[in-house]
N, C-alpha and C positions, 0 to 999 in steps of 0.2 A: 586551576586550569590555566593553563600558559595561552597568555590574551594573543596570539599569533594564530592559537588553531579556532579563535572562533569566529574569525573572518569577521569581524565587527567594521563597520564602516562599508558594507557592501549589503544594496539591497536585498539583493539573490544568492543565497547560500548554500553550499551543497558539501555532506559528508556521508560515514560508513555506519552502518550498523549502530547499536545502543551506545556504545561510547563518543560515536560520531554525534549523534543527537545529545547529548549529552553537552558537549563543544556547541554546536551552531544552535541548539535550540532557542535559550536561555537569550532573552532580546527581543526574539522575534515575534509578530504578532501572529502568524500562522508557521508550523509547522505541516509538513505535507509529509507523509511517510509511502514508500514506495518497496513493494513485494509484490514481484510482476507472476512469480511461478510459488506459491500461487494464492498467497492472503490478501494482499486487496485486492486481485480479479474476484477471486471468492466473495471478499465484503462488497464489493463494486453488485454483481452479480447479484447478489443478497436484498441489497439496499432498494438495487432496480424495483426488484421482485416486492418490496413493501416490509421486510423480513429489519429488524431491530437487531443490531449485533454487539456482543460484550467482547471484545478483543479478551483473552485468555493467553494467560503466560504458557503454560503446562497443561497437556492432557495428561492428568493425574484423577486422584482420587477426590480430592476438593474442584476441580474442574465439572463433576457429575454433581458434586451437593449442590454447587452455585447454582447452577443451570436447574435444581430441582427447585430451588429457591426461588427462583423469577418466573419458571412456570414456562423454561424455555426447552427447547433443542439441544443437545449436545452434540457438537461435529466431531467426530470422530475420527483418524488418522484412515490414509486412504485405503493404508493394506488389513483395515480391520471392519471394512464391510462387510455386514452377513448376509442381509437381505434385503432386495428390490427397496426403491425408496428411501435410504437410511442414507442419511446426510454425512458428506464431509469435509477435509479442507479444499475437495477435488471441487472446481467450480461448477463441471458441469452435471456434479450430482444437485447441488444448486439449484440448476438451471431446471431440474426435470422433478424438483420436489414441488410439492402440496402443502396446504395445512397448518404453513409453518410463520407465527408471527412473531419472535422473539428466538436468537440464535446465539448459543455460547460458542464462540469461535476459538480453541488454541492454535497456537503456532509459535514457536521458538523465537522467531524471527518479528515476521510486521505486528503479531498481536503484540510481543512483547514490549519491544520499543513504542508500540502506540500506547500500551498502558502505563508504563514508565513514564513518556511524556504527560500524557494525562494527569499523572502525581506530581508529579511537578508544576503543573500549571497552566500547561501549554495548551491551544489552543489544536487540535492536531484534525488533520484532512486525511482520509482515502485516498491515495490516487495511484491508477494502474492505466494500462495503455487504454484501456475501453475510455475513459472519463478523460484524460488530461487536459483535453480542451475545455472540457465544462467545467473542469477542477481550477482551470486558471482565470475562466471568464470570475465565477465564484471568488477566487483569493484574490484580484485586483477590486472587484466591487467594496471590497471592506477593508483592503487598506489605506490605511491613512498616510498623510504627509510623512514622509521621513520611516515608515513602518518596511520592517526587512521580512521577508518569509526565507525560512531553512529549509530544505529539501533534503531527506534524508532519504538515501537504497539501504534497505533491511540487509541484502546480502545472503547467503546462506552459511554452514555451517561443515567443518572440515570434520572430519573422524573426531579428531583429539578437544573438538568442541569450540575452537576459533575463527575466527570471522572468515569466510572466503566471497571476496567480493563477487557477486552475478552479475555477467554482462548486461542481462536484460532489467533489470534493476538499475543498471547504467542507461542503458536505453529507456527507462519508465522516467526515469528522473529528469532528462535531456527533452523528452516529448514534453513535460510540463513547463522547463526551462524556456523552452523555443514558443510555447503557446502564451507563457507572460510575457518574454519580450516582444512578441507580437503585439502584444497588448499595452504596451510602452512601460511596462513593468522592468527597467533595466538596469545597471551598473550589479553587473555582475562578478565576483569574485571569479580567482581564476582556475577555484574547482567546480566552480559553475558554468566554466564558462568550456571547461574538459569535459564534463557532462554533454552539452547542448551539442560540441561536437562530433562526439561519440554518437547518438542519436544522428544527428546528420547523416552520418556516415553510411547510414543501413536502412534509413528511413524509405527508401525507394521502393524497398523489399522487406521489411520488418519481418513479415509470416516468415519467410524462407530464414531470415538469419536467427529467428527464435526458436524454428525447428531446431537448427543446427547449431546453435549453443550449446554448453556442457548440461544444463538444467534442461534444455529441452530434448536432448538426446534421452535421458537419465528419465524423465518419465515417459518417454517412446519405449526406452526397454522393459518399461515396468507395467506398462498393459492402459497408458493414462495419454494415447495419441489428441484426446479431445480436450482436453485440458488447457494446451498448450494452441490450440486451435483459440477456443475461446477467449485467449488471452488478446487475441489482434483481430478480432472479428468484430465490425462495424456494429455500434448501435443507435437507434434513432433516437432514443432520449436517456441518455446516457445518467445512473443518477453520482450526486457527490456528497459520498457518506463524512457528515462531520459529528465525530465523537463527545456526545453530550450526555452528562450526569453519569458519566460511566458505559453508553450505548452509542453506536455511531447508528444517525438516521441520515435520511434523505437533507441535504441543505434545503434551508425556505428562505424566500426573501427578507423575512423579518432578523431573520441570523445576525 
């Protein structure tokens, strides 16, 4: 790895997708991974809810044995819901399920790089627009002297199966940015510090400029207007899923 892209020497770190985490990870005492449409609102949502999540690479056929294996939920892709109550990566099917204490999550994108990092060793956080603030109070409490956190946007995914970086993944990553420097969390690299202002930038209007992104158009035409609602909608006790033993739970203070 060419020592230039992994911003070493800067607290606050920020790149793209799996290979991006890949670069800034490795160092850092937390990683914080960001998929705003819509795997960690999903996991965020989840976590709230009391619900235990496996990030999942692949909605496959080993994706269903896992999940028979831990005695959990399988989420399901969102255009393959069949009937009332069936869970999926859509947050606000989520929000209106029961019953459910253990959730196998796939998604391409934030499960995968959060599982990834996880084999590697990392330390890795939840964080989408609902939590950022609780997500940063959390990652300042437990770093230490001289300790960097990387911030990574999952991004999405073009036809041909390549990274296409999400605005609002740029905005997930900038709300946590700006919630640690608040926190005197600073020395920011200067793709961290592109992030923070990108977020700025829209921060006034979040809702309106998340509608009107390419992701959030893109599940308006596909019948999922509340998704993208749930993604910037206020909550009172916001929880901050960190990925333990393979599961991301609620953080505790003992953490």
């Amino acid at each position: 790895m060419n020592g230039a892209w992994t911003q070493a020497g800067c607290r606050i770190r920020f790149d793209w997708g799996p290979v991006g985490a890949d670069a800034v990870g490795p160092g850092a005492a937390l990683v914080a991974v960001v998929d705003v449409l819509s795997f960690t609102t999903a996991l965020t949502v989840a976590v709230e809810r009391g619900i235990a999540v496996m990030p999942y690479r692949w909605r496959d056929d080993s994706a269903g044995r896992v999940a028979r294996e831990h005695d959990a939920v399988l989420a399901v892709g969102r255009e393959q819901v069949e009937r009332p109550g069936q869970v999926s990566l859509s947050p606000d099917s989520i929000l209106r399920s029961s019953g459910i204490e253990r959730l196998v999550l796939p998604s391409p994108n934030g499960a995968t790089i959060s599982a990834r990092l996880a084999e590697a060793g990392a330390t890795v956080v939840g964080v989408s627009l609902r939590n950022a603030d609780a997500a940063a109070a959390s990652i300042v409490r437990r770093l230490g002297a001289g300790d960097a956190v990387a911030v990574v946007a999952a991004g999405e995914r073009w036809p041909d199966g390549s990274l296409r970086p999400a605005v609002e993944d740029l905005w997930g990553a900038g709300a946590l940015i700006e919630a640690l420097v608040r926190r005197g969390a600073g020395d920011l690299s200067v793709e961290a510090g592109t992030a923070l202002a990108a977020y700025r930038s829209v921060a006034d209007d979040l809702a309106t400029a998340l509608r009107a992104c390419a992701s959030g158009r893109e599940l308006h035409a596909h019948g999922f207007p509340e998704d993208v609602a749930v993604a910037t909608r206020p909550v009172a006790d916001p929880a901050v899923p960190v990925l333990t033993d393979g599961w991301f739970v609620a953080d505790s203070p003992s953490f």
